[in-house]
PDBQT receptor file of N, H, CA, C and O in Angstrom, charges set to zero:
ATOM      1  N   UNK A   1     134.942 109.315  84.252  1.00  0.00    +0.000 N 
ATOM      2  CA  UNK A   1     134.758 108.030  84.913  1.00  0.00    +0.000 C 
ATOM      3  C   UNK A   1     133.266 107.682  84.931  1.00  0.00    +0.000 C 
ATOM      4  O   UNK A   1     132.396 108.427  85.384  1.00  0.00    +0.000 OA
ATOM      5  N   UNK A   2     133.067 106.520  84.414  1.00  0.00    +0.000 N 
ATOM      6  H   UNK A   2     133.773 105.915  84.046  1.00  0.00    +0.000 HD
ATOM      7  CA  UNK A   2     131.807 106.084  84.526  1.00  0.00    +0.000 C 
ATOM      8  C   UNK A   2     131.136 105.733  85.885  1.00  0.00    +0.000 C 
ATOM      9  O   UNK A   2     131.944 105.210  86.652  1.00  0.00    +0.000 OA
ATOM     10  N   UNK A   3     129.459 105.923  86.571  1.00  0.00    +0.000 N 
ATOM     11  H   UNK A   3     128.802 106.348  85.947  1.00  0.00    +0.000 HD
ATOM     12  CA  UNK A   3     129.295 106.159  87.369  1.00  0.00    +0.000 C 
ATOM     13  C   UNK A   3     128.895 103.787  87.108  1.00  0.00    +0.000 C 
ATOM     14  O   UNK A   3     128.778 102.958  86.206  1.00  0.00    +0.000 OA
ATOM     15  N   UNK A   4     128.865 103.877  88.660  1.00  0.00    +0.000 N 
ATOM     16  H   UNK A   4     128.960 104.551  89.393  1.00  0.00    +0.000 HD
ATOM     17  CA  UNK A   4     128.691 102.190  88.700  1.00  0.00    +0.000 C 
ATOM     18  C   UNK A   4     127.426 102.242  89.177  1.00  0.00    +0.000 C 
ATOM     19  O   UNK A   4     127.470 101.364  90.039  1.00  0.00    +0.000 OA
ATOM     20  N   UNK A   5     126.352 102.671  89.196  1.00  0.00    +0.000 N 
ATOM     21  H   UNK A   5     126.316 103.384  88.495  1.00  0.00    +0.000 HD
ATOM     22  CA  UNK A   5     124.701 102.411  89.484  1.00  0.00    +0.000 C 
ATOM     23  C   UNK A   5     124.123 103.509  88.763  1.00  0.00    +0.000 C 
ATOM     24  O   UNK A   5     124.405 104.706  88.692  1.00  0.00    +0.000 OA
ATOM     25  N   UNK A   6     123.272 102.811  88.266  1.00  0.00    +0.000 N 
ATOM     26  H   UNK A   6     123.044 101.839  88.324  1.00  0.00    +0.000 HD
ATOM     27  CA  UNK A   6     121.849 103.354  87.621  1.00  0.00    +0.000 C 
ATOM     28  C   UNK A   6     120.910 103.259  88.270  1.00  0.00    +0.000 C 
ATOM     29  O   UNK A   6     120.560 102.079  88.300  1.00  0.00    +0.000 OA
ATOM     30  N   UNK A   7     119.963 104.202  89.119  1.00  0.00    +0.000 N 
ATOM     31  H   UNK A   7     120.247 105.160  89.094  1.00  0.00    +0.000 HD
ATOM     32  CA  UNK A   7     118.688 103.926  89.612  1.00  0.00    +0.000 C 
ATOM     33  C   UNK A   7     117.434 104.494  88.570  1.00  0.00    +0.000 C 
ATOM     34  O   UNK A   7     117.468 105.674  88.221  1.00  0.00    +0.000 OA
ATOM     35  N   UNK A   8     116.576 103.792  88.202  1.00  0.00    +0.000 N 
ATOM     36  H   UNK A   8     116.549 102.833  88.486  1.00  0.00    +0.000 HD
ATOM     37  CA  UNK A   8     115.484 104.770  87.780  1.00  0.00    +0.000 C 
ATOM     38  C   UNK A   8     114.312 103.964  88.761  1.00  0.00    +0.000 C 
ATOM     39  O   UNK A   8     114.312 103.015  89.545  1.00  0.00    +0.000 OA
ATOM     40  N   UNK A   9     113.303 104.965  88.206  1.00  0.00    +0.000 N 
ATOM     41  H   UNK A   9     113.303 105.736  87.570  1.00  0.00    +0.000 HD
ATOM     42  CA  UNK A   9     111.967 104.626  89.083  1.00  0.00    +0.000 C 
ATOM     43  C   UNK A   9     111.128 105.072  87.736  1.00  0.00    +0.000 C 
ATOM     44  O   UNK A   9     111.359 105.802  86.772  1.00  0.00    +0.000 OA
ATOM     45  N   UNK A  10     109.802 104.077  88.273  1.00  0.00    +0.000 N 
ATOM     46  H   UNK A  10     109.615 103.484  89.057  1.00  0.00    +0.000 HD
ATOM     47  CA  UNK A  10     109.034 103.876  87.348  1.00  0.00    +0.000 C 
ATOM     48  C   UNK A  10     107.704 104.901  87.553  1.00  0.00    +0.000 C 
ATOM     49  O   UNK A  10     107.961 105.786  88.370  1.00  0.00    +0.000 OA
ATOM     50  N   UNK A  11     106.392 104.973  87.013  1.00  0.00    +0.000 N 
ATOM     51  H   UNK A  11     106.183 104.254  86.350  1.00  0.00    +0.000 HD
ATOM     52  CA  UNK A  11     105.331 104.488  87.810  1.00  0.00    +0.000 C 
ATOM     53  C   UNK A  11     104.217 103.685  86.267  1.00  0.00    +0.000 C 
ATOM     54  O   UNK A  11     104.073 103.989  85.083  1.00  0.00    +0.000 OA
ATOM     55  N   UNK A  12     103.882 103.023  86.813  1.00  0.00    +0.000 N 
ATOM     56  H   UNK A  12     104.000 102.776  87.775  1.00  0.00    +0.000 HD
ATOM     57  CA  UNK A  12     103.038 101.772  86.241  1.00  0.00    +0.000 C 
ATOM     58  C   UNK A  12     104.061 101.004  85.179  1.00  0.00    +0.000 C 
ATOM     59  O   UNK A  12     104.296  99.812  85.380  1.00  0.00    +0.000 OA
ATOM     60  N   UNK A  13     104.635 101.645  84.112  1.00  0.00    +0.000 N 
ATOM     61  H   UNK A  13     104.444 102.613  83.948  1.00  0.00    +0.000 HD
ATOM     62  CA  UNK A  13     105.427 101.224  82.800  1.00  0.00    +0.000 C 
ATOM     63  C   UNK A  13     106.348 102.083  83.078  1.00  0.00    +0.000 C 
ATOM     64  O   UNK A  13     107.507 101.774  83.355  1.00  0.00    +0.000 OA
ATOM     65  N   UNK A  14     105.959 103.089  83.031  1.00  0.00    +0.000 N 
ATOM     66  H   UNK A  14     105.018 103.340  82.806  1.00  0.00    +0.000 HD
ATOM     67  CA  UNK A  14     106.775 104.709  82.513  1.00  0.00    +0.000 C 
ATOM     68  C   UNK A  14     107.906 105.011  83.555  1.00  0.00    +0.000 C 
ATOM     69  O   UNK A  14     107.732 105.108  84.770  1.00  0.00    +0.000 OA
ATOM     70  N   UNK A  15     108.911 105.123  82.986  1.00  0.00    +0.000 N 
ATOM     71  H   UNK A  15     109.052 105.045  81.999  1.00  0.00    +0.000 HD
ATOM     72  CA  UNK A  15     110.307 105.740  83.572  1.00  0.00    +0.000 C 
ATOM     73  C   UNK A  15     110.100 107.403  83.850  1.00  0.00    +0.000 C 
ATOM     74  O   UNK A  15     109.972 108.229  82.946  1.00  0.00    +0.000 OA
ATOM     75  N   UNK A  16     110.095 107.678  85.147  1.00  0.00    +0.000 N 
ATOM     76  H   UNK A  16     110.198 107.008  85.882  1.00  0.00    +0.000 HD
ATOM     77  CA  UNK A  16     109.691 108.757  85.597  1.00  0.00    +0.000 C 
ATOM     78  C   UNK A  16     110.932 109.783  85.929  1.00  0.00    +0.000 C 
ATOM     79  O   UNK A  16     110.876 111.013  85.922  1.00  0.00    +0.000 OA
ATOM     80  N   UNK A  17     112.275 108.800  86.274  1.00  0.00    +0.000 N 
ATOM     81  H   UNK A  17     112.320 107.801  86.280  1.00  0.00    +0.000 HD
ATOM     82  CA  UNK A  17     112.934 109.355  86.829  1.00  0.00    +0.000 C 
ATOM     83  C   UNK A  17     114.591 108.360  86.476  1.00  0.00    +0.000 C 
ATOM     84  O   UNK A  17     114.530 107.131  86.435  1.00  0.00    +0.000 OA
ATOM     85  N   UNK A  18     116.088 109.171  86.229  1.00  0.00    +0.000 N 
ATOM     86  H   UNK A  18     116.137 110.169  86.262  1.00  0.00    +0.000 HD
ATOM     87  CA  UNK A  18     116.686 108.274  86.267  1.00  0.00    +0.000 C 
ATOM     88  C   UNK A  18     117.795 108.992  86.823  1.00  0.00    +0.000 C 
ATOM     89  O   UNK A  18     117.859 110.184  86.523  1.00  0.00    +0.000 OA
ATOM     90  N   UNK A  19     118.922 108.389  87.772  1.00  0.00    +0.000 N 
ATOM     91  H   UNK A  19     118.870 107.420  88.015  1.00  0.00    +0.000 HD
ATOM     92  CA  UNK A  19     120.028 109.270  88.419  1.00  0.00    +0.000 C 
ATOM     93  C   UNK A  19     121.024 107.935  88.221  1.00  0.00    +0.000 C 
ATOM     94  O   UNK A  19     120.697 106.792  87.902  1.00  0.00    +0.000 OA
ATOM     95  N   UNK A  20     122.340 108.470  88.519  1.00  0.00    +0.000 N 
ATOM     96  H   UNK A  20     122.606 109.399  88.778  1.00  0.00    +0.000 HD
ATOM     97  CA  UNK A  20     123.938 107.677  88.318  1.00  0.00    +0.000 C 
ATOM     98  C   UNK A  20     124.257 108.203  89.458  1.00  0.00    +0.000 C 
ATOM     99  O   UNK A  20     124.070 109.316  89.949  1.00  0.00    +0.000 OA
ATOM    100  N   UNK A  21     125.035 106.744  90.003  1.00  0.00    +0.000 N 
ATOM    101  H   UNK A  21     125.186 105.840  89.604  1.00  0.00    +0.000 HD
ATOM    102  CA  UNK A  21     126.225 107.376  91.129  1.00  0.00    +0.000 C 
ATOM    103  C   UNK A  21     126.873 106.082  91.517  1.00  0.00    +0.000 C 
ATOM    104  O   UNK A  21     126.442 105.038  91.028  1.00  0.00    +0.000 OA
ATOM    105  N   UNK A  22     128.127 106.068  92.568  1.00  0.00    +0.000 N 
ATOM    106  H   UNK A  22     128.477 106.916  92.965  1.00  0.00    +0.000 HD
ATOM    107  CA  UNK A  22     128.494 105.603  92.950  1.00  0.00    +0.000 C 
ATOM    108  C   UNK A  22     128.395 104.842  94.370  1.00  0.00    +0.000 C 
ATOM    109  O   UNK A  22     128.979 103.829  94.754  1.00  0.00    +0.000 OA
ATOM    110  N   UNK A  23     127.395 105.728  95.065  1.00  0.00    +0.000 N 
ATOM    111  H   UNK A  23     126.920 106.551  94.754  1.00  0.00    +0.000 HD
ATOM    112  CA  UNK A  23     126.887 104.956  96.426  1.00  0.00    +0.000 C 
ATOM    113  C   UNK A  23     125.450 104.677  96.547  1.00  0.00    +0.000 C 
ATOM    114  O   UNK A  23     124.735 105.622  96.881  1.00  0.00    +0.000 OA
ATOM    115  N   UNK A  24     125.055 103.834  96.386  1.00  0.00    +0.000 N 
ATOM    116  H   UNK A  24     125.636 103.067  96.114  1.00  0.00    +0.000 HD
ATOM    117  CA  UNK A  24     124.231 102.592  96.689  1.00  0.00    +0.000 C 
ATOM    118  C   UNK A  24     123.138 103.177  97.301  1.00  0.00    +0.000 C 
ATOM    119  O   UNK A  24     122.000 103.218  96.834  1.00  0.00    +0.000 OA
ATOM    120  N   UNK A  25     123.674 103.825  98.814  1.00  0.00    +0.000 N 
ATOM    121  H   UNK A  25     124.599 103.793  99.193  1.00  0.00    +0.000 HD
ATOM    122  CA  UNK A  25     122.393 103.940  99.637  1.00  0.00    +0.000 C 
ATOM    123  C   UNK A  25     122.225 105.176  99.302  1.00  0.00    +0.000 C 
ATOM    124  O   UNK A  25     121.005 105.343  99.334  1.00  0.00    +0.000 OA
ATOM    125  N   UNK A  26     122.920 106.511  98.884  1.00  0.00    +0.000 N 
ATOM    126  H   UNK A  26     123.910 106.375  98.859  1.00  0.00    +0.000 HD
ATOM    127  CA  UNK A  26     122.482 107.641  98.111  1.00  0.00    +0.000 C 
ATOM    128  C   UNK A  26     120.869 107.389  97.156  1.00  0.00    +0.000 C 
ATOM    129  O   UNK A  26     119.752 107.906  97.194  1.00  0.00    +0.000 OA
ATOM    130  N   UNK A  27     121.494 106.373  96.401  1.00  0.00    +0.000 N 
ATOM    131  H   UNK A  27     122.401 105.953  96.371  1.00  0.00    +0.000 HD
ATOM    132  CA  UNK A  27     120.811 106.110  94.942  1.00  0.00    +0.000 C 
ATOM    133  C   UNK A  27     119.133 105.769  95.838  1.00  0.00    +0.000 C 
ATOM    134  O   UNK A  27     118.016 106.286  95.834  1.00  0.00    +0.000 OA
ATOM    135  N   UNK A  28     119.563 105.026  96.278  1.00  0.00    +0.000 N 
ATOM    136  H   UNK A  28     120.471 104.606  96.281  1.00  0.00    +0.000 HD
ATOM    137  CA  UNK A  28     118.035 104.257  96.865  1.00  0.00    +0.000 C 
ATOM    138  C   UNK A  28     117.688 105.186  98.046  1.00  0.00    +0.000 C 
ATOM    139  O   UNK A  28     116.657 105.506  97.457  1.00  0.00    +0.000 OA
ATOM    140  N   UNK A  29     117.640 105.709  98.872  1.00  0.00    +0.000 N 
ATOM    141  H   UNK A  29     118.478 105.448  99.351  1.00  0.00    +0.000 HD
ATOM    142  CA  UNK A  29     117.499 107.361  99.613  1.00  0.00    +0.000 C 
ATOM    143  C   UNK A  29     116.430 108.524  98.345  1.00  0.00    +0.000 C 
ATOM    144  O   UNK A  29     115.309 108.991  98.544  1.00  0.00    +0.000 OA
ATOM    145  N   UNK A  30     117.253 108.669  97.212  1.00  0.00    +0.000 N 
ATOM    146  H   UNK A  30     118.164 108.289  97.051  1.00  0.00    +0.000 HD
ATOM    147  CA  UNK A  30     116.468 109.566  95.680  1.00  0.00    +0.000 C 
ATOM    148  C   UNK A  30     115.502 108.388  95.388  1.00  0.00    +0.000 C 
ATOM    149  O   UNK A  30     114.386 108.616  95.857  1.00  0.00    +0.000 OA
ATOM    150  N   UNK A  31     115.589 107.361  94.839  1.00  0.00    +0.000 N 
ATOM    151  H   UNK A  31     116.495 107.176  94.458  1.00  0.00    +0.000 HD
ATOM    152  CA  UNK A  31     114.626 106.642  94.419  1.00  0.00    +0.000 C 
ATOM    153  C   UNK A  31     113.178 106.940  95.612  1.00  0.00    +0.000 C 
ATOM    154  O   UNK A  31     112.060 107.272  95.217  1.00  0.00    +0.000 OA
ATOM    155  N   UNK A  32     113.447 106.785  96.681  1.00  0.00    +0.000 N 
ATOM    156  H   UNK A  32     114.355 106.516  97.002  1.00  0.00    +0.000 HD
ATOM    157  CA  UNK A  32     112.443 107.003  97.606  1.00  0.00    +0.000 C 
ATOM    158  C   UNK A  32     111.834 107.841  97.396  1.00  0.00    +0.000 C 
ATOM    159  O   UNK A  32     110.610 107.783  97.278  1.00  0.00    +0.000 OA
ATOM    160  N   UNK A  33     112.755 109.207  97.253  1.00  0.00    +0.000 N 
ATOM    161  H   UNK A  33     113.749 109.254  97.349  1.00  0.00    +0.000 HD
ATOM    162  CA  UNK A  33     112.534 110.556  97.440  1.00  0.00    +0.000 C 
ATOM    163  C   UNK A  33     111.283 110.849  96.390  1.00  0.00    +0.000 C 
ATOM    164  O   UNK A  33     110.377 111.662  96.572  1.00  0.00    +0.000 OA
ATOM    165  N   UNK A  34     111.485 109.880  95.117  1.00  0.00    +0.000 N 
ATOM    166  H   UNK A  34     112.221 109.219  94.969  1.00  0.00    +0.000 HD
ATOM    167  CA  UNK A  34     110.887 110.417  94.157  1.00  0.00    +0.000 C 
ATOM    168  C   UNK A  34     109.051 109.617  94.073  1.00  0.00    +0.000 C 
ATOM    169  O   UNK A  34     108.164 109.683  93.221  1.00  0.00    +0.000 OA
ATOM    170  N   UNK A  35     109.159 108.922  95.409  1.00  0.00    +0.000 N 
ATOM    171  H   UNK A  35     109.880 108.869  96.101  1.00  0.00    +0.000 HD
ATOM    172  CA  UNK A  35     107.596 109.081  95.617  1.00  0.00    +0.000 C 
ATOM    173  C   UNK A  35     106.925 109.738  96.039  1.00  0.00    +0.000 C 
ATOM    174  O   UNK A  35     105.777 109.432  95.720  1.00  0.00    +0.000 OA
ATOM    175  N   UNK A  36     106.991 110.781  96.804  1.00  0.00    +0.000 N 
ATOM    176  H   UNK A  36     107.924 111.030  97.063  1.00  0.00    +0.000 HD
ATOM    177  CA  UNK A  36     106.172 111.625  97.413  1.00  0.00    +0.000 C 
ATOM    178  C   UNK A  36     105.180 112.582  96.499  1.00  0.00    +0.000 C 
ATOM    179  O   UNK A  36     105.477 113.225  95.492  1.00  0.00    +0.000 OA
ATOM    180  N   UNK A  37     104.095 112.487  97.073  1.00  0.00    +0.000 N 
ATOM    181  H   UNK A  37     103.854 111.965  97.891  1.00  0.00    +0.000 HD
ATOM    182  CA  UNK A  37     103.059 113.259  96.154  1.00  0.00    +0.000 C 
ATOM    183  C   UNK A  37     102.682 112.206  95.054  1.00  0.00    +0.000 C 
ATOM    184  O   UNK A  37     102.115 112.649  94.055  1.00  0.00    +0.000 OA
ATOM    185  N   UNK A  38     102.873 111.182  95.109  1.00  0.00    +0.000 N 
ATOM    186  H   UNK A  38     103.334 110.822  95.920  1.00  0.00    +0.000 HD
ATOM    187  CA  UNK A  38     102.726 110.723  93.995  1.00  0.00    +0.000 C 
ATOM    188  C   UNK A  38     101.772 108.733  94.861  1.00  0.00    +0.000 C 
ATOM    189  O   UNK A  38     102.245 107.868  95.597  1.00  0.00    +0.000 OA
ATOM    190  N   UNK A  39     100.119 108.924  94.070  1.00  0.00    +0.000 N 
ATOM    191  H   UNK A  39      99.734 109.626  93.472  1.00  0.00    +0.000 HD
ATOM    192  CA  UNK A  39      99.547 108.048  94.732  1.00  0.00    +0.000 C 
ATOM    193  C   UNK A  39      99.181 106.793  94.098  1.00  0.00    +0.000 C 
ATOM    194  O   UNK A  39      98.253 106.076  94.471  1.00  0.00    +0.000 OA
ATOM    195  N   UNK A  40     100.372 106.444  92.601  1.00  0.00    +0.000 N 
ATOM    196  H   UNK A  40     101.126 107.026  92.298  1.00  0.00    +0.000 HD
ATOM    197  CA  UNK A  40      99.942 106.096  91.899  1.00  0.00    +0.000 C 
ATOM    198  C   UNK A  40     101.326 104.574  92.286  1.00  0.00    +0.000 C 
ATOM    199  O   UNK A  40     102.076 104.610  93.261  1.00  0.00    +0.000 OA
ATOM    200  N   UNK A  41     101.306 103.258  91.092  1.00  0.00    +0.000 N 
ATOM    201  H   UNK A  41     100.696 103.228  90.300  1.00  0.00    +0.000 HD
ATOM    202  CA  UNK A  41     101.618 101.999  91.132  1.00  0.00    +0.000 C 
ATOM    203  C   UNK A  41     103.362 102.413  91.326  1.00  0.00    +0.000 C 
ATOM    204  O   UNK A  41     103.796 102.048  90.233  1.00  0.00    +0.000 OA
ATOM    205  N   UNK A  42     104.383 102.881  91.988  1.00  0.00    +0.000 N 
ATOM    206  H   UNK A  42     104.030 103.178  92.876  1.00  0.00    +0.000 HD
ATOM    207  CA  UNK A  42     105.412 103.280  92.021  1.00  0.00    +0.000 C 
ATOM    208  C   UNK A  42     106.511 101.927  92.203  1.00  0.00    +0.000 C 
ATOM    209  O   UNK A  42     106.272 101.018  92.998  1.00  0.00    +0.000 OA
ATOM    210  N   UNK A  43     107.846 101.969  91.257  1.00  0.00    +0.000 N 
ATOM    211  H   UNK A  43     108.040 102.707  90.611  1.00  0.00    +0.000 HD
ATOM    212  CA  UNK A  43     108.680 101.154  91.863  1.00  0.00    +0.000 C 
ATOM    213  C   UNK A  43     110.180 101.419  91.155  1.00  0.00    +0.000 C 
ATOM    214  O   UNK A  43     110.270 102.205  90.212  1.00  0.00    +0.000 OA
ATOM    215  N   UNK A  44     110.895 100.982  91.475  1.00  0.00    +0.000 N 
ATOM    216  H   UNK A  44     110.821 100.343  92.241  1.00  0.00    +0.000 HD
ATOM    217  CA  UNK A  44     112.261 101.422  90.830  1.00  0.00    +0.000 C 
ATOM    218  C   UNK A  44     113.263  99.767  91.275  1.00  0.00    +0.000 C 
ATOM    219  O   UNK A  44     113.031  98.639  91.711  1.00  0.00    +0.000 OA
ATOM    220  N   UNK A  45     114.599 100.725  90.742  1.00  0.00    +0.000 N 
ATOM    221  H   UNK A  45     114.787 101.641  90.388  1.00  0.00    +0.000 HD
ATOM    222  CA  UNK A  45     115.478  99.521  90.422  1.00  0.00    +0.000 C 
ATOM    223  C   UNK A  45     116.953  99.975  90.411  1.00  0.00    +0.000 C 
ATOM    224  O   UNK A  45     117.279 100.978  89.776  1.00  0.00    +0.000 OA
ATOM    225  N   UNK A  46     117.722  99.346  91.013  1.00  0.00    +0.000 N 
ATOM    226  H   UNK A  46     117.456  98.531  91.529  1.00  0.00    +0.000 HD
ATOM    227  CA  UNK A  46     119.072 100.007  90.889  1.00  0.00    +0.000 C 
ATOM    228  C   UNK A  46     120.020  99.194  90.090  1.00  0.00    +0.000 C 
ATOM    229  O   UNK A  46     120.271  98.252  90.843  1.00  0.00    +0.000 OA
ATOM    230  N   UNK A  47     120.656  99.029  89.049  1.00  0.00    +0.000 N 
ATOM    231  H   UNK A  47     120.452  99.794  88.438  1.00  0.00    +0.000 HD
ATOM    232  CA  UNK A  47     121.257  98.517  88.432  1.00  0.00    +0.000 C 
ATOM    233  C   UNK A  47     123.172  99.019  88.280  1.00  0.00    +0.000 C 
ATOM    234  O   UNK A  47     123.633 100.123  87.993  1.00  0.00    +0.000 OA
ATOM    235  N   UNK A  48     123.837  97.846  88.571  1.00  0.00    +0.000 N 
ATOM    236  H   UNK A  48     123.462  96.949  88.804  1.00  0.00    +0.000 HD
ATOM    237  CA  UNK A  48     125.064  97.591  88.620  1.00  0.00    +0.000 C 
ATOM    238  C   UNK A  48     125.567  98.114  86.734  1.00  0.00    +0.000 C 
ATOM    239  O   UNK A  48     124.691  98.095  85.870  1.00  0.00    +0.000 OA
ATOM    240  N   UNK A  49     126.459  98.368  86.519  1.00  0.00    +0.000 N 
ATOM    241  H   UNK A  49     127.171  98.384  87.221  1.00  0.00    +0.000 HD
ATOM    242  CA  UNK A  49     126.721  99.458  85.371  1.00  0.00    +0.000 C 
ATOM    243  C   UNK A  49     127.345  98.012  84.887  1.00  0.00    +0.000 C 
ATOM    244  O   UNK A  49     127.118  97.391  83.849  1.00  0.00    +0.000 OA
ATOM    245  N   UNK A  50     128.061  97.742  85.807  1.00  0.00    +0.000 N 
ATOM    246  H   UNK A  50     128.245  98.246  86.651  1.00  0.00    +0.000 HD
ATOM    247  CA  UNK A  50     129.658  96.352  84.527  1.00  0.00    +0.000 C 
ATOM    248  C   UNK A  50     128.410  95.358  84.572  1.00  0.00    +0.000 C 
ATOM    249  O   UNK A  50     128.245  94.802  83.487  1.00  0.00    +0.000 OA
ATOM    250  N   UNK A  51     127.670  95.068  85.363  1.00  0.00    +0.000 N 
ATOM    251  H   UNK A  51     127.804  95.520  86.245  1.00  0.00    +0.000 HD
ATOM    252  CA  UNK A  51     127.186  93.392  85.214  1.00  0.00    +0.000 C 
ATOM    253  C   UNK A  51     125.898  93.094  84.873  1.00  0.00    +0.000 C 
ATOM    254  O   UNK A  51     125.560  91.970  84.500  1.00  0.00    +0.000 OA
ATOM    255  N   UNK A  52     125.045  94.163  84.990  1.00  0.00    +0.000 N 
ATOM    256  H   UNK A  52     125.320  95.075  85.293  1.00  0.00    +0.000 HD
ATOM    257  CA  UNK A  52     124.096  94.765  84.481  1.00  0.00    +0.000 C 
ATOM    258  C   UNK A  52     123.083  93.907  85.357  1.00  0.00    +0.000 C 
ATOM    259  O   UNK A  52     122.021  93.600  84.816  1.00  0.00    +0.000 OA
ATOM    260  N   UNK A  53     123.266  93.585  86.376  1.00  0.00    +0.000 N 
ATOM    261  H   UNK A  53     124.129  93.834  86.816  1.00  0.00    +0.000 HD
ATOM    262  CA  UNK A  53     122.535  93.058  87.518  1.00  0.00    +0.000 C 
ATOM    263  C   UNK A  53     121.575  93.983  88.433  1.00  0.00    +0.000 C 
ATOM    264  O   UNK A  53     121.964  95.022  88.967  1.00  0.00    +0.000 OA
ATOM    265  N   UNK A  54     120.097  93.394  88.551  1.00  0.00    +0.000 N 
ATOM    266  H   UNK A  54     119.781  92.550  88.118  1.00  0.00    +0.000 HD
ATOM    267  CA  UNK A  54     119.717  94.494  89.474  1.00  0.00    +0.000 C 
ATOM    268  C   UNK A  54     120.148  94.214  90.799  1.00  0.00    +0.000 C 
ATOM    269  O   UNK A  54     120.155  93.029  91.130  1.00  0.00    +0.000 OA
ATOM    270  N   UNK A  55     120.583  95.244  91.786  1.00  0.00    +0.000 N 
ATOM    271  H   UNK A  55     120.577  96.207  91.516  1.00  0.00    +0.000 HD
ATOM    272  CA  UNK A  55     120.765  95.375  93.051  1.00  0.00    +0.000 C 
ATOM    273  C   UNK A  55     120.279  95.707  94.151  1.00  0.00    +0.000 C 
ATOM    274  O   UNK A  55     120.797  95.394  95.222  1.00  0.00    +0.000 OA
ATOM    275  N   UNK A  56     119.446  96.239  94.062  1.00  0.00    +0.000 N 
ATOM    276  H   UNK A  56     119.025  96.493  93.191  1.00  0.00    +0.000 HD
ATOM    277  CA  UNK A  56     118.192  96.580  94.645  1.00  0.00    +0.000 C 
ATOM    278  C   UNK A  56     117.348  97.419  93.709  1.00  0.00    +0.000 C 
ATOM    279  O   UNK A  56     117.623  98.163  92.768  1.00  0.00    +0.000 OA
ATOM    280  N   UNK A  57     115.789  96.892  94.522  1.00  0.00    +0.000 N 
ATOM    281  H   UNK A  57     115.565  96.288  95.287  1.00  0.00    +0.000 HD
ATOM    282  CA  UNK A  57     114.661  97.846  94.348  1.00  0.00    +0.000 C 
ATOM    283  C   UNK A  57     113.859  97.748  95.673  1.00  0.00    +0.000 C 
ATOM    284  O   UNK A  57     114.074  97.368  96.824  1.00  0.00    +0.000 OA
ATOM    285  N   UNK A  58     112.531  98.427  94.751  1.00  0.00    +0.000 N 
ATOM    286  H   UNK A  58     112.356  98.736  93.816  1.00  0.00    +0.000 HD
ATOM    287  CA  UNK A  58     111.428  99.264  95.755  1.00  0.00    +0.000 C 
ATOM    288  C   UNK A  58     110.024  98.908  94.909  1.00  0.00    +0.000 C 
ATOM    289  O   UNK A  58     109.754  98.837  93.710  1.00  0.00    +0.000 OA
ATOM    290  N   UNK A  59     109.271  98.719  96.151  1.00  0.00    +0.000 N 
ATOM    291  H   UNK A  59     109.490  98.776  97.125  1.00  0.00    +0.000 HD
ATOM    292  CA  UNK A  59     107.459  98.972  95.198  1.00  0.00    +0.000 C 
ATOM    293  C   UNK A  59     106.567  99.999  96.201  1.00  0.00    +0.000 C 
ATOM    294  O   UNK A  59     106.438 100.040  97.425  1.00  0.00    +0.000 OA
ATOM    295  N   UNK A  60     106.144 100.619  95.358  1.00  0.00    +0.000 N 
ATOM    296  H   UNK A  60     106.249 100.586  94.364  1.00  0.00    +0.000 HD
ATOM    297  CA  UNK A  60     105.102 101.266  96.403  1.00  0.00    +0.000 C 
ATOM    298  C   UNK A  60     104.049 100.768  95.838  1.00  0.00    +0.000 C 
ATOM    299  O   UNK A  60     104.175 100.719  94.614  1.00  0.00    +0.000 OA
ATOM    300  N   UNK A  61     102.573 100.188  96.425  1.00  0.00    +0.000 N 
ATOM    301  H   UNK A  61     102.471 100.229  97.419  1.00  0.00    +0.000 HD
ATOM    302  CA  UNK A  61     101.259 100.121  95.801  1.00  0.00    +0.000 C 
ATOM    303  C   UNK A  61     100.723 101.240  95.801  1.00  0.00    +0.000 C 
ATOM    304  O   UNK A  61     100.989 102.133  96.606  1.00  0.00    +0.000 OA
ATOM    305  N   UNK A  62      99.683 101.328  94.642  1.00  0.00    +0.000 N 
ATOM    306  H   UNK A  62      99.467 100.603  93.988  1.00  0.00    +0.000 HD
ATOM    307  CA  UNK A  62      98.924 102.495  94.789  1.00  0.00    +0.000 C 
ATOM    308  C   UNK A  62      98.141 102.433  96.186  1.00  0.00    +0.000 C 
ATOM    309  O   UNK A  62      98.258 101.296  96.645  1.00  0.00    +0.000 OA
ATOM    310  N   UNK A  63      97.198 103.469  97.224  1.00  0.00    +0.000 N 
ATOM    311  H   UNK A  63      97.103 104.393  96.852  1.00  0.00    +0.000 HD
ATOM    312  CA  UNK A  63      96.427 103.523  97.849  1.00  0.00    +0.000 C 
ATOM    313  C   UNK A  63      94.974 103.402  97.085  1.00  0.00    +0.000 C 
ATOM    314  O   UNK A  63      94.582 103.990  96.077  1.00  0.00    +0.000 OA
ATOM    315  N   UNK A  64      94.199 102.265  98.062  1.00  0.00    +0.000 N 
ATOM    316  H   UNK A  64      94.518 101.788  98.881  1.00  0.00    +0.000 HD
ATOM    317  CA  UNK A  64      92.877 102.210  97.507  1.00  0.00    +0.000 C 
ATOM    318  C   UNK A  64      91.586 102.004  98.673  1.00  0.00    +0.000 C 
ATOM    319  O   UNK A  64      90.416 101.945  98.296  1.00  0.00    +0.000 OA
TER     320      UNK A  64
């Protein structure tokens, strides 16, 4: 069975990170997760699998 969300996270361009699942606030909970330690342009995106719609995201700015 195909999973219905795609989250990846970025930082600046670069795809840093990518997970599948079926619950929403799981997905975006990991997307979070996968800023820590990390002080650089961060953001991600959760994408719907059938409609290919984004559904939520996130930005972190860098600190300056």
């Amino acid at each position: 069975m195909k999973e219905q969300f795609t989250a990846s996270v970025y930082c600046k361009e670069e795809k840093i990170a990518t997970q599948t699942g079926n619950d929403l606030e799981k997905l975006y909970t990991w997307m979070l997760t996968q800023v820590n330690g990390n002080f650089y342009d961060i953001h991600g995106e959760i994408i719907d699998n059938q409609s290919n719609e984004i559904v939520r995201t996130f930005r972190k700015a860098s600190m300056e």
